[in-house]
C-alpha positions as CSV (number, residue, x, y, z in Angstrom):
1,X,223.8,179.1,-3.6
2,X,225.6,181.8,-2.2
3,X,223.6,185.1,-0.7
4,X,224.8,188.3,0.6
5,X,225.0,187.0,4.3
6,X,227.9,183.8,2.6
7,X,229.3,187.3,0.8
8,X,229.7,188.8,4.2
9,X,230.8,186.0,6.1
10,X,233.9,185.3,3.0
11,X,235.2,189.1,2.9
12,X,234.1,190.8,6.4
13,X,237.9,190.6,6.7
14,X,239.0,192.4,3.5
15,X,239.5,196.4,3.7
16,X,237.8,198.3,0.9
17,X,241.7,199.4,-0.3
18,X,242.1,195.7,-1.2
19,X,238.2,195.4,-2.8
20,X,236.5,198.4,-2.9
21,X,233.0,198.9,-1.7
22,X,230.5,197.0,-4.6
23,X,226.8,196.1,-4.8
24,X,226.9,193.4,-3.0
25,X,228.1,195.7,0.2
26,X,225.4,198.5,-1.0
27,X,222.5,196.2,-0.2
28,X,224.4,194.8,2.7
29,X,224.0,198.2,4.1
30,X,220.1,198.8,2.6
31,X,219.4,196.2,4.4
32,X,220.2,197.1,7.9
33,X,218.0,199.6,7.6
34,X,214.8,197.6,8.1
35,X,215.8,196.2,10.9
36,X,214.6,198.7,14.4
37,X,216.7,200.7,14.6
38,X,214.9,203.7,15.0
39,X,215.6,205.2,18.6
40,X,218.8,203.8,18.1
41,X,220.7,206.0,15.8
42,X,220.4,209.6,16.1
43,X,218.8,211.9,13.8
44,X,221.6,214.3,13.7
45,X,224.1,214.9,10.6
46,X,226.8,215.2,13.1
47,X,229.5,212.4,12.4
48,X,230.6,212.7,16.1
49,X,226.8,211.6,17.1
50,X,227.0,208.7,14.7
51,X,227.3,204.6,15.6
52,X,229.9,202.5,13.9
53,X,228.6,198.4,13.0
54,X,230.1,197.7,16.5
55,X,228.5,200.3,18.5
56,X,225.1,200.2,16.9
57,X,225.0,196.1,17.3
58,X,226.3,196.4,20.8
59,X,223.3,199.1,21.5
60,X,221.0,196.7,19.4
61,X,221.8,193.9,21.2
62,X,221.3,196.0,25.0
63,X,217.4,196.8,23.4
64,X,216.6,193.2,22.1
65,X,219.0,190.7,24.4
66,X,216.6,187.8,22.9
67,X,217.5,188.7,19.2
68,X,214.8,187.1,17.8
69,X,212.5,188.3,15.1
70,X,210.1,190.9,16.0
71,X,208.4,191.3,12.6
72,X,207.8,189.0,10.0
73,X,208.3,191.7,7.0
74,X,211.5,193.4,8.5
75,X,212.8,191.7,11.2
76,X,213.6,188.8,9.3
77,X,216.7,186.3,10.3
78,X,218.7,186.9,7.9
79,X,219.2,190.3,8.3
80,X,220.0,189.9,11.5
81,X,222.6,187.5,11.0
82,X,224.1,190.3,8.6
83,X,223.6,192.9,12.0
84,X,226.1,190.1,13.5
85,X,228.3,189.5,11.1
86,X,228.8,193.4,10.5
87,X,229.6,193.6,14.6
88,X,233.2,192.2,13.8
89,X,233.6,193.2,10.3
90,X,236.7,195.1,9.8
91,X,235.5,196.3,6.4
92,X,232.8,198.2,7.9
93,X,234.6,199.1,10.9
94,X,235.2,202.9,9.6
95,X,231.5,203.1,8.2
96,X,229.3,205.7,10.7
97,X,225.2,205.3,11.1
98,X,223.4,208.3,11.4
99,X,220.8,210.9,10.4
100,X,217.7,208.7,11.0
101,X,214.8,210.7,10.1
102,X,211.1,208.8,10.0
103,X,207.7,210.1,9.5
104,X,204.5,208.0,9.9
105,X,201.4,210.1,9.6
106,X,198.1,208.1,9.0
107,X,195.8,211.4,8.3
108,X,198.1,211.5,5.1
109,X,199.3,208.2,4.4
110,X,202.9,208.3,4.9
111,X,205.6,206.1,6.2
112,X,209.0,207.0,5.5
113,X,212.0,206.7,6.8
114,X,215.8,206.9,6.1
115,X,219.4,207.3,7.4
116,X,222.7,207.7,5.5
117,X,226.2,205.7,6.1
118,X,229.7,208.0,5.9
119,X,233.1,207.2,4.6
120,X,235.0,209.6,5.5
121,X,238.4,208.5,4.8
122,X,237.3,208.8,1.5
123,X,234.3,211.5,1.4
124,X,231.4,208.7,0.2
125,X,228.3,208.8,1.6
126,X,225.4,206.2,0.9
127,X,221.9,207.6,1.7
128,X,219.4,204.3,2.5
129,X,215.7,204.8,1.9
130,X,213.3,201.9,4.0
131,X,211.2,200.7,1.9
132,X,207.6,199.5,3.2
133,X,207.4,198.8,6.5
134,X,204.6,196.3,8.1
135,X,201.6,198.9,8.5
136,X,198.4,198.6,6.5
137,X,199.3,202.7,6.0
138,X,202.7,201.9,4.5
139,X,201.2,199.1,2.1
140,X,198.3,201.4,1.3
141,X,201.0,205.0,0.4
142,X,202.8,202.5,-1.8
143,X,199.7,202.0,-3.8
144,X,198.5,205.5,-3.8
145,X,201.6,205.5,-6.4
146,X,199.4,204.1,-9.0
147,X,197.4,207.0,-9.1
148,X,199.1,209.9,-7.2
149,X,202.5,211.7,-8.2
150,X,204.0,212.7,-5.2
151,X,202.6,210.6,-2.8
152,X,203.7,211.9,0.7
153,X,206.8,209.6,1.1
154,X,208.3,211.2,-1.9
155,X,207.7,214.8,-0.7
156,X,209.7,213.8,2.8
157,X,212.6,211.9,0.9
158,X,213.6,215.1,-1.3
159,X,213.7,217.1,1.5
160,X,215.5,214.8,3.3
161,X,218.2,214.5,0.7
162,X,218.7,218.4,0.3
163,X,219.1,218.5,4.2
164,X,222.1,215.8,3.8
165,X,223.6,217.6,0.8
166,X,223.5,221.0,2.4
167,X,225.8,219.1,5.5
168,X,227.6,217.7,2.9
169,X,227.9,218.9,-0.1
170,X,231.9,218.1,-1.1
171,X,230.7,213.6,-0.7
172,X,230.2,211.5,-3.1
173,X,226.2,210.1,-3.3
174,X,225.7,206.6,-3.7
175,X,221.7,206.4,-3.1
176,X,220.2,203.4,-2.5
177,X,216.3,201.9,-1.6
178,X,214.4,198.7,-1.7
179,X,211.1,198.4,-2.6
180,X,209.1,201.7,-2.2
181,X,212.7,202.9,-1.0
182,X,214.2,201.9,-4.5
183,X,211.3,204.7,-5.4
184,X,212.1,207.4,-3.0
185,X,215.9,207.1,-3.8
186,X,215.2,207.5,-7.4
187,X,212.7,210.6,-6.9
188,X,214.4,212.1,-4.2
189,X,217.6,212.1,-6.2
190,X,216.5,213.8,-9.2
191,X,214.8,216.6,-7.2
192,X,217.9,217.9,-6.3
193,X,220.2,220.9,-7.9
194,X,222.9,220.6,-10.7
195,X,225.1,220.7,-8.0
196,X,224.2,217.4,-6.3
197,X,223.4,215.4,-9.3
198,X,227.3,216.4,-10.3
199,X,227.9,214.9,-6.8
200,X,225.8,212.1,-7.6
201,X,227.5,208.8,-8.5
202,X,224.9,206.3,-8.5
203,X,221.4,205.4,-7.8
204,X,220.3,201.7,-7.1
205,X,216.8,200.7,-6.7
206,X,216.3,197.1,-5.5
207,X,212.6,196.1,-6.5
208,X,211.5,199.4,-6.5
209,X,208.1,200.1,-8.2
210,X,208.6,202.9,-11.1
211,X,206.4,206.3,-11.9
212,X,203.8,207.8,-14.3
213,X,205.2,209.4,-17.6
214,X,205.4,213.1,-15.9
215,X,208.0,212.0,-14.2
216,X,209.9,210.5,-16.9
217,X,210.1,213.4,-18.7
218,X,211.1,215.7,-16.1
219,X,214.6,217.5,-16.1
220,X,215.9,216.2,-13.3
221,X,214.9,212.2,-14.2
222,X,216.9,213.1,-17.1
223,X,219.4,214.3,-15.5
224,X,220.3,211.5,-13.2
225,X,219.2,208.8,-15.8
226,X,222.3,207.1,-16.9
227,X,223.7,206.8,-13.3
228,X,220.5,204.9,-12.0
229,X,220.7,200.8,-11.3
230,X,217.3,199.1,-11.6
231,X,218.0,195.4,-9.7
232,X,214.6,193.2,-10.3
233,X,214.5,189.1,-8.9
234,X,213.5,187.1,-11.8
235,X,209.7,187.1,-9.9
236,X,209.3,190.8,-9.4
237,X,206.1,192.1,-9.1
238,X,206.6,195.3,-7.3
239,X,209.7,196.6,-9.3
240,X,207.3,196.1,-12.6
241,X,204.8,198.6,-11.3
242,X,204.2,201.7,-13.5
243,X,207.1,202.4,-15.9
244,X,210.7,202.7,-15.5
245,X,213.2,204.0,-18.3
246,X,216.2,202.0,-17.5
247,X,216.5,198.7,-18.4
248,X,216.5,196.0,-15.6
249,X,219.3,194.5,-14.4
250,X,217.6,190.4,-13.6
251,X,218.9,188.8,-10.3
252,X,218.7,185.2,-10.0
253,X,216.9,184.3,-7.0
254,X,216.9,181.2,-3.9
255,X,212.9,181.9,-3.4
256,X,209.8,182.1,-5.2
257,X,207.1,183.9,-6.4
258,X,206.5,187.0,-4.1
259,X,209.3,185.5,-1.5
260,X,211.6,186.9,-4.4
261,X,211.2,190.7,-3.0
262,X,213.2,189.6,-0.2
263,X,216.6,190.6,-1.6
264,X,218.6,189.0,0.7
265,X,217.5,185.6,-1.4
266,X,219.1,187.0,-4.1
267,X,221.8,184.9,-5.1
268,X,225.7,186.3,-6.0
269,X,229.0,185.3,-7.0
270,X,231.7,187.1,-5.3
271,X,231.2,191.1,-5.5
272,X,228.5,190.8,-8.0
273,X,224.7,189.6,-8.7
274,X,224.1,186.4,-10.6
275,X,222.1,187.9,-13.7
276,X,219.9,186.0,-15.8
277,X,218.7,186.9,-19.2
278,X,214.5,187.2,-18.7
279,X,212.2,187.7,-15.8
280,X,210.0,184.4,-15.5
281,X,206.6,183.7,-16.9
282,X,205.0,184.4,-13.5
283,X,206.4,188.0,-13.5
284,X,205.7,188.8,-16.8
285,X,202.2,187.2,-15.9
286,X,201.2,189.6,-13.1
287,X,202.8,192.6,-14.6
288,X,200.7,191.8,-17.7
289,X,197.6,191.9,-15.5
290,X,197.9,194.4,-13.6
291,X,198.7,196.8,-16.4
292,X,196.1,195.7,-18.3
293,X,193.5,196.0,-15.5
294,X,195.1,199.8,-14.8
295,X,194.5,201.1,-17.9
296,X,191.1,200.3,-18.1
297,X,190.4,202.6,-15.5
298,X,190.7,206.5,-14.6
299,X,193.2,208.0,-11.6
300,X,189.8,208.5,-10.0
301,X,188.8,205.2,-10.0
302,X,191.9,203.8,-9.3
303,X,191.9,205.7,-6.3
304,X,188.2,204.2,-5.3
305,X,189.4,201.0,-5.7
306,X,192.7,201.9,-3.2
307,X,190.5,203.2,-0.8
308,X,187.8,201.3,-0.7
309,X,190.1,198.3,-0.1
310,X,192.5,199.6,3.0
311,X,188.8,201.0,4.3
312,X,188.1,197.5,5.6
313,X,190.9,196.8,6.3
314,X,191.6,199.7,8.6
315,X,187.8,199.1,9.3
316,X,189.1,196.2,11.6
317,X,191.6,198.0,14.0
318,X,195.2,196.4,12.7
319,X,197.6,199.0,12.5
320,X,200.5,196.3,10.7
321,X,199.9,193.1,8.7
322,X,201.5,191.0,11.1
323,X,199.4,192.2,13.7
324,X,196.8,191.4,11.0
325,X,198.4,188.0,10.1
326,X,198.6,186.2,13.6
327,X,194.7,186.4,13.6
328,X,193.5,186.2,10.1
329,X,190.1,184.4,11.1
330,X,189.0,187.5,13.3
331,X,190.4,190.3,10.8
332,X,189.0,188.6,8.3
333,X,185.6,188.5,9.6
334,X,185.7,192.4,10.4
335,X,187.1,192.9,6.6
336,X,183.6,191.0,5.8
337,X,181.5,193.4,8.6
338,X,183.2,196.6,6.8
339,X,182.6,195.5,3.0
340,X,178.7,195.0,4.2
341,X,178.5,198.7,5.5
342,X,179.6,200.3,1.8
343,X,176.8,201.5,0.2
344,X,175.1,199.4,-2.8
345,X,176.2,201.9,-5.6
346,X,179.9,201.4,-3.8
347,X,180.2,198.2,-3.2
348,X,179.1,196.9,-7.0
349,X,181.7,199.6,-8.2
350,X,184.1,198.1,-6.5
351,X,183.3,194.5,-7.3
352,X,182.3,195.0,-11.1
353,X,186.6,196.3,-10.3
354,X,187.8,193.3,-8.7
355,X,186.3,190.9,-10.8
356,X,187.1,192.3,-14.1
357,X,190.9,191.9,-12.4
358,X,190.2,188.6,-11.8
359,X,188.8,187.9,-15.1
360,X,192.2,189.0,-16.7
361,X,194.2,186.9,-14.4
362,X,191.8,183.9,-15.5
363,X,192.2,184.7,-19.3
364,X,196.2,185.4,-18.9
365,X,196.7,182.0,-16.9
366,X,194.6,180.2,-20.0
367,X,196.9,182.0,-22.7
368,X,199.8,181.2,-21.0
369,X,198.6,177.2,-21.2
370,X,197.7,177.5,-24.8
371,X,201.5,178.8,-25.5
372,X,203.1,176.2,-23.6
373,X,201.1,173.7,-25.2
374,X,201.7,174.9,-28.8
375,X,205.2,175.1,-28.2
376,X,205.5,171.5,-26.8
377,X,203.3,170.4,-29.4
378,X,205.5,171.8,-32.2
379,X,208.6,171.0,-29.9
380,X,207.3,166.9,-30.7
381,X,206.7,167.2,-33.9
382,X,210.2,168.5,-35.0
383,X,211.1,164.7,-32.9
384,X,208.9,163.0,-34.9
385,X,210.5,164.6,-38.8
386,X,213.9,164.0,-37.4
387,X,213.2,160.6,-35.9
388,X,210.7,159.0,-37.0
389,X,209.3,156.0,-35.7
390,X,210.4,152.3,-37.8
């Protein structure tokens, strides 16, 4: 089962005028992003400024001799074996890293950050949007989406993107983001001029949660509509949040369940994705619920729910999940302290929430065993007609 690490290890070797640049490379170069690069790369546009794979592994390597994984959510192993493999890679030799730009404010919920790669040879730029990163205000932003149209992130990326075009504005875009970056790549790109979005080759969101209806029907999402990619593992959860208007492309996956959003488990076959026909009955599960359970309730109360949940948890000091992972006994216990201190009214709002969320998980997860028993029982007794027993 071949990933996009076995993808770089076959064709580090082979220049882009022998195989050109495909999505296999694109998320290849998405997901370097997640890894710390931050006071790395420079923030300037200036190519000059910029780090090729070689320099930027060599400077990696100088900050973090150990090489070993820093952060369960982002510095994960296999993209740093993808880091290594890049170091030699005479593909990516002429490929320059720069314009690193990141904002994390807490007092308005927003963690962004992004960076773009140039080809210059050939005047192609791909602009990378980080998806979540491992703070409680990251995780919290992302579901501010549910009920809140732009959400800060989304403000930054435009910006961000009309800073890059205004540098560079004779490129070709290819704009790319996982998860909450899959978001910010599609926003950011249609918040831009005519001019850009004639620039504009391609947008491709990998597992990137979608947007309310106002959106949708904005000019400039119809604009760049028929040049976005929407990549989903056949377990996505986040990339089924709110509504997207392109149809999914499915990507058979190594992992399960949630492991799924981990694209570099996504499984290819030479330059391309292996696609499969249907998301699974888990993802169509959860997406089911979660709808459902959303539109029984108002923005308003949607946004109670959101804060009323990351108030205990940044009730109990963690600033990251992994942070709040490595002691889940003591975090927990200060979740429990926080919940106690809402107010009565509060806290059976909230509940009378969760459990009616709960309730349709429990009724979805009993439908879904009716079905598959009705369909095994019919499944037997179309055996049984066409051999019956003696």
């Amino acid at each position: 089962m071949a990933t996009c690490v076995d993808y770089l290890m076959k064709f580090r070797n082979i220049p882009f005028e022998e195989e050109p640049m495909n999505e296999i490379d694109r998320l290849i170069l998405n997901e370097i992003l997640y890894l710390p690069i931050d006071s790395l790369v420079t923030s300037s546009f200036d190519p000059e400024e910029g780090l090729s794979p070689e320099q930027l592994c060599q400077k990696f390597y100088q900050h973090f001799p150990d090489a070993k994984p820093l952060k369960k959510l982002m510095f994960t192993p296999s993209r740093l074996r993808l880091l290594k493999l890049m170091q030699s890679a005479t593909r990516y030799q002429d490929l320059i890293l720069l314009g690193f730009h990141q904002q994390f404010n807490p007092d308005i919920n927003q963690q962004f950050a992004a960076a773009l790669w140039l080809l210059p040879q050939i005047k192609e730029i791909q602009v990378v949007f980080r998806g979540t990163d491992d703070t409680i205000i990251g995780w919290k932003e992302d579901l501010m989406m549910s009920y809140q149209e732009p959400v800060p992130a989304q403000i930054a990326s435009a910006f961000y993107l009309k800073a890059v075009f205004h540098q560079y504005s004779t490129y070709r875009y290819y704009i790319t983001g996982h998860s909450k970056g899959g978001n910010l790549a599609i926003y950011a790109s249609a918040m831009q001029s005519r001019s850009f979005h004639q620039q504009l080759i391609q947008v491709s969101a990998y597992d990137g949660p979608g947007f309310h209806e106002s959106f949708l029907n904005s000019q400039g999402y119809q604009h760049i509509l028929s040049k976005i990619q929407l990549f989903i593992p056949q377990d996505s959860v986040v990339g089924k949040m709110l509504v997207h208007r392109t149809p999914y492309i499915i990507v058979k996956s190594k992992a399960f369940g949630l492991h799924q959003h981990f694209a570099t488990n996504w499984l290819v076959d030479n330059h391309h994705f292996i696609q499969i026909p249907f998301s699974s009955s888990f993802s169509q599960t959860v997406d089911w619920v979660i709808k459902t359970w959303a539109n029984d309730y108002t923005g308003d109360d949607l946004a109670f729910f959101v804060e009323t949940s990351f108030y205990a948890l940044l009730a109990t000091g963690a600033v990251s999940l992994d942070e709040f992972s490595n002691d889940l006994r003591y975090y927990l216990s200060k979740i429990r302290q926080a919940s106690n201190q809402l107010n009565p009214t509060d806290k059976h709002r909230y509940e009378t929430m969760l459990n009616h969320l709960l309730r349709l998980t429990l009724k979805k997860i009993r439908q879904n065993r009716k079905e598959k028993l009705s369909i095994l029982k019919d499944s037997l007794q179309i055996k049984w007609f066409k051999h019956p027993p003696l």
